[in-house]
N, C-alpha and C positions, 0 to 999 in steps of 0.2 A: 548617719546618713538620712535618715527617716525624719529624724529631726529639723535639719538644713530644709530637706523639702517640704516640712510645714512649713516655715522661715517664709521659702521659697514661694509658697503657694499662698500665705499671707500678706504677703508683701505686693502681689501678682493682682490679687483682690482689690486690696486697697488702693493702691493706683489705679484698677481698673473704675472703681467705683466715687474718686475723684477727678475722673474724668470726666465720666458722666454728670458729675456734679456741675461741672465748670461749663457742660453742655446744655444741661437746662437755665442755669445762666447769660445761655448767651440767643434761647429758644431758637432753637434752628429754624425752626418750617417758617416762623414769621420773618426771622433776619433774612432768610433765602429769598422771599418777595419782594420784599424789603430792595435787598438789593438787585433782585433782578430789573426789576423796574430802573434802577439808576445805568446799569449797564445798555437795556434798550434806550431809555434817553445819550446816554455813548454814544451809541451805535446811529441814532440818527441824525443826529448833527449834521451839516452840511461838512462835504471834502474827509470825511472820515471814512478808512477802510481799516477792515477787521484785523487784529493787531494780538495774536493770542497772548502774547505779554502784558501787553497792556490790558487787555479785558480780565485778564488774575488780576493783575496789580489790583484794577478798582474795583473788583469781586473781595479780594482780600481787604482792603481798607475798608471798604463798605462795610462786611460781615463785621469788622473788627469795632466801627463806631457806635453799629444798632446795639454788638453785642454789649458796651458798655454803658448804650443808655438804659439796654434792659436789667443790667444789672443794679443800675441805682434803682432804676423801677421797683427791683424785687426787694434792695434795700428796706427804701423808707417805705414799704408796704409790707415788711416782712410780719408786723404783727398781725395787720389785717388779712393775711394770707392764712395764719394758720386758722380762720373763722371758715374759707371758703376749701370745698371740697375738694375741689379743682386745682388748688395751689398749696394745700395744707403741708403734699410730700416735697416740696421746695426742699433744697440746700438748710435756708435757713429758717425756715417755719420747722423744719422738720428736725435743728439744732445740727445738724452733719457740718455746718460752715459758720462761721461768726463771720460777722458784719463786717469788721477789720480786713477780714482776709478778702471780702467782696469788693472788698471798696479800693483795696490793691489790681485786684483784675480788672475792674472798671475805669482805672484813670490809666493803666498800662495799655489796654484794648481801646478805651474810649478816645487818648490824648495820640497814643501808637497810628490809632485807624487815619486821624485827621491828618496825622503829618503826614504818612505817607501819599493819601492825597493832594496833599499842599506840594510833596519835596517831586513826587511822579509826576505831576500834572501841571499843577498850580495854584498859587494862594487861595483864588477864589474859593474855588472845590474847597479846598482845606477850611474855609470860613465857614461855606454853607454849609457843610459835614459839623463841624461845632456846632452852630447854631442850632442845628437838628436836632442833637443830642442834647444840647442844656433846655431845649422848646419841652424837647419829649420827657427831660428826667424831672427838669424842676419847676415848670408850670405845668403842665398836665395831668402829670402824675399826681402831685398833692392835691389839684383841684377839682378832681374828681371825688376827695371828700367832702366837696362845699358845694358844689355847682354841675346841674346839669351841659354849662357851656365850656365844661372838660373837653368834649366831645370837640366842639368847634377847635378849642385849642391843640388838642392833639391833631386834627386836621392836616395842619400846616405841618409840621413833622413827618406826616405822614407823609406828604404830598411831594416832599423836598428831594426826595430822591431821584426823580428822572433831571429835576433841574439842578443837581451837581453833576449827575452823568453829562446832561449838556456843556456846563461850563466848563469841567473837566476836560469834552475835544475844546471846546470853543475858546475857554475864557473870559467869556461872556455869558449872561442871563439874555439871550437871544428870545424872539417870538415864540421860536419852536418850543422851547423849553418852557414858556409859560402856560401851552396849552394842552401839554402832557402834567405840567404841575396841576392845573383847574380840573382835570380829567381823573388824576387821583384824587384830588382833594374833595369832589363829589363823590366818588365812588365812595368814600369813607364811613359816611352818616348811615345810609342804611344799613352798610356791613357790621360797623358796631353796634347801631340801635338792635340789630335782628341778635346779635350775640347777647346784646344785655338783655333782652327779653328773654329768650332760653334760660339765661343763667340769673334770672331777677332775685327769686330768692339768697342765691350766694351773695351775690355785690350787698343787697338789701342788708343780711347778717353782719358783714363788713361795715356798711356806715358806707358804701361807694354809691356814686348821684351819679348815672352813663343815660338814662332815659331822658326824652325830651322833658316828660311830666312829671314833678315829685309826686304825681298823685298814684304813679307805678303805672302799670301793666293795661294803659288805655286805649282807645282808638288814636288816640294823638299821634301815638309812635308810628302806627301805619299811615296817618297823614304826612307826616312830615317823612318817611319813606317815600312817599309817592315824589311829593314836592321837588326830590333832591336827587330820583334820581329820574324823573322830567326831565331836569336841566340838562343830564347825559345826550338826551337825542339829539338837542342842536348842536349842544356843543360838540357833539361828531363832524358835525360840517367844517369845525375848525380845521383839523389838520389838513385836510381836501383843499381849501378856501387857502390858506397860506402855502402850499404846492407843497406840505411835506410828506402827504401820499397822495394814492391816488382813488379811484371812483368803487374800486375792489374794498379796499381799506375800510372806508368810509360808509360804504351800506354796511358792513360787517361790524363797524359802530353803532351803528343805528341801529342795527338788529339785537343787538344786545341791549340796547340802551331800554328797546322795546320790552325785551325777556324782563329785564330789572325791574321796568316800572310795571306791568306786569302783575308780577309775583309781589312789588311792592302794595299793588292795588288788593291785589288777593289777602293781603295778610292785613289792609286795614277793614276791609269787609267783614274776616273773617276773628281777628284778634285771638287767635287759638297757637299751641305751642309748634302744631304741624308747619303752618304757613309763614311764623316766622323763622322756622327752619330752612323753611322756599326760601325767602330775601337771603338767608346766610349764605346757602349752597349756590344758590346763583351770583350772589356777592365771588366765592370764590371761582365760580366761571367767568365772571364778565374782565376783569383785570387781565389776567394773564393772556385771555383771547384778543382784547382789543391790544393790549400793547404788541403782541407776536402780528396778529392783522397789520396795524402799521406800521411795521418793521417789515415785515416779507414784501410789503406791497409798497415800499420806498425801495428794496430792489434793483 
């Protein structure tokens, strides 16, 4: 009996602990934004009401495409993972999973997430959800060991998700949808610049290029913060100006846009680890509050 419930209690373990495995493969907290974002472009489409079926469906397929572009991510970086601190306890930096077995969950989650996009909604979705994934796995990824203009490239990947939420009601790559994609697609640049600066020496160990300057850790990075997310403030007037919120929305864009540049200003003054801490932390307030902003105040 004693024995059975080692058995039991081993067995109990290790499933639990391959779970977890297949969970930091698939990094929840960024897939979650990830697809939160594609859900509020959903939701604001024109002639769309809230569909609790439908908002899993493209909750599920979404989670399931990021998860398998992150996994080829962690793939072809698994060497360079075990150099940085941060990623060292990986699946596979850390040998708990071989590559084979990854590359299995990523074409089931990553080819899975799309169809069902495609077969629930329509083609479209399905397309721009691929394209996401192969932007994100197989140009951005490797070229961030060659080129600081990784960054821009991942951009777009990044950006793609409110504009499959769109197409997804729509069918369409509509106005709305392109000015929710420019709106992430700015928000981007400071958010990773202020991450690679935090974590410069890791990436640096790795051989990874995320800063504007090969020259590392200069005022550059807070200039070109400032530059990009500038752009944020007018571009708040867009969803206003096209009628897809309203005047509530729209100062609550601005007001963030302000916070960003800001703290973006302050971290090229300052070029110290605190302040680009600022740009990060407000990176992750400014996203989630403008998109809920123009969703509550579409209404």
């Amino acid at each position: 009996m004693l024995q059975e419930e080692t058995i039991k209690a081993k067995w109990h373990m290790l499933i639990l602990g391959r779970t977890r495995d297949y969970a930091q493969l698939l990094k929840p907290n960024l897939s979650f934004m990830v697809v939160f974002s594609s859900v509020i472009g959903y939701l604001m489409a024109p002639g769309i009401t809230f569909n609790w079926t439908l908002v899993l469906i493209l909750f599920l397929g979404g989670i399931m495409v990021t998860g398998g572009a992150n996994t080829i991510n962690q793939i072809i970086e698994r060497n360079s993972d075990k150099l940085m601190k941060r990623t060292m306890n990986r699946p596979m930096p850390d040998g708990r999973m071989h590559h084979s077995e990854a590359w299995v969950f990523a074409i089931v989650t990553g080819l899975g997430g799309s169809f069902i996009l495609g077969y629930f909604f329509n083609p479209l979705a399905g397309l721009l959800s691929l394209l996401s994934l192969l932007l994100y796995a197989f140009a951005y990824t490797p070229m961030k060991k060659v080129h600081p203009v990784a960054v821009f490239i991942g951009a777009i990947p990044g950006a793609l998700p409110p504009l499959i939420g769109w197409a997804a009601a729509t069918g369409s790559i509509g106005l709305g949808g392109w000015v929710l994609f420019l709106i992430q697609f700015f928000w981007q640049f400071p958010h990773f610049w202020a991450i690679a600066w935090v974590g410069y020496d890791d990436y640096h160990n790795a051989g990874i290029h995320m800063l504007p300057s090969k020259d590392g850790k200069t005022r550059f990075t807070g200039l070109q913060c400032m530059f990009y997310s500038l752009i944020l403030i007018p571009l708040a007037v867009m969803p206003r100006a096209i009628g897809l919120t309203g005047n509530t929305g729209m100062w609550i864009c601005i007001a963030c846009g302000i916070m960003y540049f800001i703290a973006s200003m302050i971290f090229f003054i300052k070029n110290d680890h605190k302040s680009a801490r600022r740009v990060m932390f407000s990176s992750f307030i400014y996203l989630p509050t403008v998109l809920l902003a123009l969703f509550f105040d579409k209404l």
